[in-house]
Every structure is written in structure tokens, then in C-alpha cells.
N, C-alpha and C positions, 0 to 999 in steps of 0.2 A: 837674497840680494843684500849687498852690505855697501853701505854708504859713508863717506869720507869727506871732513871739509875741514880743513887747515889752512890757521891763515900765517907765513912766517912773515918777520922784521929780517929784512936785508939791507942793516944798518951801513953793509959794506958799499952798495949801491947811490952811486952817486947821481947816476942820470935811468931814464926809461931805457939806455941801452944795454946798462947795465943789467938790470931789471930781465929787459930781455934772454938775457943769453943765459941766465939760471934757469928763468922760465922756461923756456925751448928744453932745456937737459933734464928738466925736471916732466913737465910730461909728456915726451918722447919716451924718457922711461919709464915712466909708467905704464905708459902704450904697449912700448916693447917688450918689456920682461915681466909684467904680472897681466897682458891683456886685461886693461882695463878701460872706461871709459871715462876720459878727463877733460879738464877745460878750469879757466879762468874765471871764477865767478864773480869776483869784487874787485874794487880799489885798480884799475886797469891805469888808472893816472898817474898814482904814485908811487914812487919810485924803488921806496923802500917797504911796502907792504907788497905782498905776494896771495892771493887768496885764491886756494884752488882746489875742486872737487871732485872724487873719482867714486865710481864702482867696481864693484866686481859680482855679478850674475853668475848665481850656478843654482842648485837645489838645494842643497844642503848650507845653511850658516854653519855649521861645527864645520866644515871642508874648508869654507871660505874664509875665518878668522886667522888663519895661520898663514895663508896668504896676505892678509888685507895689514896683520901685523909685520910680514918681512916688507910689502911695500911701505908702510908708516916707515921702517926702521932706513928704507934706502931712501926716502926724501927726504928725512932727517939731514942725511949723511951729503946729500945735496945741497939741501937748503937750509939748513940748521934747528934747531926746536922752533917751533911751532909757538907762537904767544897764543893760538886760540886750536884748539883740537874737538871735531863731534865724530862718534862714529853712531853710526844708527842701521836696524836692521830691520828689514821693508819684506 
């Protein structure tokens, strides 16, 4: 199991609606195209922090880093660098 927690600055985000609508695309996707399991872990009030957590469960860590590296690279491309990144392997 490999574990994921990124927090990004969405310095473009002017209000929690804003906020919203990266959130929602950001894990949807990751739902969708690496089955993962995601959520909101922090700062849910502010507008311009984003803090949110995934897995990905299989048996093998060497299977699952290459995965766990193309999702990091597509929420990147969503949500932009990351100011805090942990991956941890459980």
C-alpha cells in the first residue's frame, strides 16, 4: 500500500468556489484513472490551500510506485506543485 499527501497553494482561487471546482477534477481523477482512494484531509476553509490524500493498495510496492508516480505527475498538471509532498509505504 502506498500512501499520498499533498498539500497545493491555489493562489489562483479567489473564493471556496473556486477551490471547489479544482477539487472535484482533481479527485475524480484520481478515482477514476489510477483507482484510488482519495479525500480532503486539511484546510477545507481555505480557499487557496488544497490538502488531499490518496492510496493505492495492491501487493506489491515496486508495482504500485509507478503508478503512485504517474498519478503525483497528473495532479501536478491539475493542481500545480505541491508546497508540501509525503509518500509513505504501509
Amino acid at each position: 500500500m502506498l500512501v499520498a499527501q499533498a498539500t497545493f497553494h491555489l493562489g489562483y482561487c479567489q473564493s471556496l468556489k473556486d477551490k471547489r471546482q479544482i477539487r472535484r477534477k482533481l479527485l475524480d481523477g484520481l478515482r477514476a484513472r489510477f483507482s484510488a482512494a482519495v479525500a480532503e484531509v486539511a484546510d477545507q476553509d481555505r480557499p487557496k490551500l488544497l490538502s488531499v490524500a490518496w492510496v493505492l493498495v495492491g501487493q506489491d510496492a515496486a508495482v504500485l510506485r509507478p503508478v503512485m508516480d504517474r498519478a503525483l505527475d497528473w495532479a501536478v498538471s491539475v493542481a500545480g506543485d505541491p508546497v508540501a509532498l509525503s509518500i509513505d509505504v504501509r
